[in-house]
N, C-alpha and C positions, 0 to 999 in steps of 0.2 A: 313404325318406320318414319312416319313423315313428322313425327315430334322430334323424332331423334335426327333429320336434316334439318328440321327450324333450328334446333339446339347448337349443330355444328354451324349453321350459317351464321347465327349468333355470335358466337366466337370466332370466326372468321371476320365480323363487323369489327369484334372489340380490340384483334390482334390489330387490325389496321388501322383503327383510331389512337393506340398507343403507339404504332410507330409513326403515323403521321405527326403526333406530340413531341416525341421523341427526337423525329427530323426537323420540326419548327423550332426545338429546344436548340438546337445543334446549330442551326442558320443562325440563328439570332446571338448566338457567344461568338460566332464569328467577331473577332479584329475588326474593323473599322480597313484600317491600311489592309489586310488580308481579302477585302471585299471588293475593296477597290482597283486592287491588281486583278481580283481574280474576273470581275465584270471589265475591263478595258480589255484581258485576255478574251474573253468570251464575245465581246461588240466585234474583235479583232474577228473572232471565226465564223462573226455574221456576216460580216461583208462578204469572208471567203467564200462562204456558202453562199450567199444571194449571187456573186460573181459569177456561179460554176451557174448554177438554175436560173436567175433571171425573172425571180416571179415580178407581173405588170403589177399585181397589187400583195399588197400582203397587212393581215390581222395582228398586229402588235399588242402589248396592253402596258398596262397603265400600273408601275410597281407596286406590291403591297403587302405589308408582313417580311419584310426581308427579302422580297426576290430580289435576280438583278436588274442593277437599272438601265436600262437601255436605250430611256427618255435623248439621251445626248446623241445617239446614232442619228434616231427619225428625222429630224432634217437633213441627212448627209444623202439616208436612202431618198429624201423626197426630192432631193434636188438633184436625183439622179432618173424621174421620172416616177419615181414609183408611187404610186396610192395607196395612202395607207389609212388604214381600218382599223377603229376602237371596240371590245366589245361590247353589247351588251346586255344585260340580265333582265328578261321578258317577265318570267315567272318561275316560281317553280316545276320541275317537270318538264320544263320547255327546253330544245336547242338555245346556243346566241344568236344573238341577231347583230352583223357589223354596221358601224354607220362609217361612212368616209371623213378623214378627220386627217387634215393639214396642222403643221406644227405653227401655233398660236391662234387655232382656232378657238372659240366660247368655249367652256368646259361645265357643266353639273356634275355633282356629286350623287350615287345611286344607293339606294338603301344600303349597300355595303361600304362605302363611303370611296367609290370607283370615278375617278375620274369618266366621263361620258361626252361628247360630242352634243353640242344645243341642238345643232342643225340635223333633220334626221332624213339624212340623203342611204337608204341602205345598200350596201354594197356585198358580193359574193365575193369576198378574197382569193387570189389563187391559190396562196400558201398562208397556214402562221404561223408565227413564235406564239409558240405555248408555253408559260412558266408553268414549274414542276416544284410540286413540296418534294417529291419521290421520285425515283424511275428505277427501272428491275434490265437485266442485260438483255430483256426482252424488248424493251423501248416500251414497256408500260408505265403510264403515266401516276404516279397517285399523287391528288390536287387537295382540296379542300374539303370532299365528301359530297358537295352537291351533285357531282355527275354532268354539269353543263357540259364539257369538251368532249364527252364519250357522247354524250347526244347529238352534239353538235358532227361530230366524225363519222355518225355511221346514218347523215343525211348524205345522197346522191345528188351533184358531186361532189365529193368527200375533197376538200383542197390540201395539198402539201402541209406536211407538218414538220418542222422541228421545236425538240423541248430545247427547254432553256432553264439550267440548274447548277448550281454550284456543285462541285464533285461530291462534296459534303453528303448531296441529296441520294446518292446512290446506296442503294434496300436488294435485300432480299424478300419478295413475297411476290405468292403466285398471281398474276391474274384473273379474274371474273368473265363469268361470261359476255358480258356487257363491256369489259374493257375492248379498247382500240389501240395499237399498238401507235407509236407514233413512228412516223419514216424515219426519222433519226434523231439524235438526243445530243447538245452540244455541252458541254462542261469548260472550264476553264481550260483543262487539260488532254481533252481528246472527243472525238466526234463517233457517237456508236453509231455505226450502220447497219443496217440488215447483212 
């Protein structure tokens, strides 16, 4: 019995590394001009959303492999008072850890070649933008396969999430037990909510 669930978990790994391939395959033939409406549509339903919620600080990140880029908002949120939070990569097996990060602060580059904050002032965000290789109408997330954002969400207290994905990014596939759903998921074209 338990060869025969190593076996199926197995293939449960290998299903979601070909789709995860599959959706990076897909972002990255995006248009150029198609990327660009679709992220100014998308910065457009960030604000709406920070508007309604109001988070004091929030976990942003830093674009890479084709997300959207939302580099152009952060000044807009920060001069609207807001704090904002880069994140970053401890170890493996570990949550992230945010540091507070004003637009034109110092930046390093981190083994994954992540923009990073010099200064390491750490900060507990209220909410973040989470980019998504994936998301399922569940508001489950599928990232990159390390597992950081699931780690990081199912610390106490667990801050506001929304994903952040091009509609492109929308999957069918189940969730794990280890996954975290996220509070809502924005696309260019419409905002999933519980």
């Amino acid at each position: 019995m338990q060869a025969h669930q190593s076996e199926t978990d197995e293939e449960k790994k290998k299903d979601k590394t070909r789709l995860r391939e599959a959706l990076l395959r897909t972002r990255r033939a995006l248009p150029p001009a198609e990327c660009a409406a679709a992220t100014a549509a998308i910065a457009k339903g960030v604000m709406r959303w920070w508007e309604t919620h109001r988070p004091s600080s929030l976990g942003v990140y830093w674009p890479m492999r084709g997300e959207p880029d939302l580099r152009p908002l952060y000044p807009v949120l920060q001069a609207r008072g807001v704090q904002l939070a880069l994140p970053v990569i401890d170890g493996d097996g570990r949550p992230l850890r945010f540091l507070a990060w004003t637009p034109g602060d110092a930046l390093n580059e981190d083994r994954f070649g992540v923009a990073v904050p010099v200064q390491q002032n750490a900060i507990l965000p209220a909410a973040l933008l989470v980019p998504c290789v994936g998301f399922n109408e569940q508001r489950i997330r599928l990232g990159y396969g390390g597992g950081f954002y699931d780690r990081t969400l199912a610390q106490i207290p667990r801050p506001m999430t929304l994903g952040i994905a091009y509609a492109c990014a929308a999957a069918q596939f189940d969730g794990e037990a280890h996954d975290i759903a996220l509070d809502m998921v924005l696309t260019e074209n419409r905002l999933i909510e519980p």
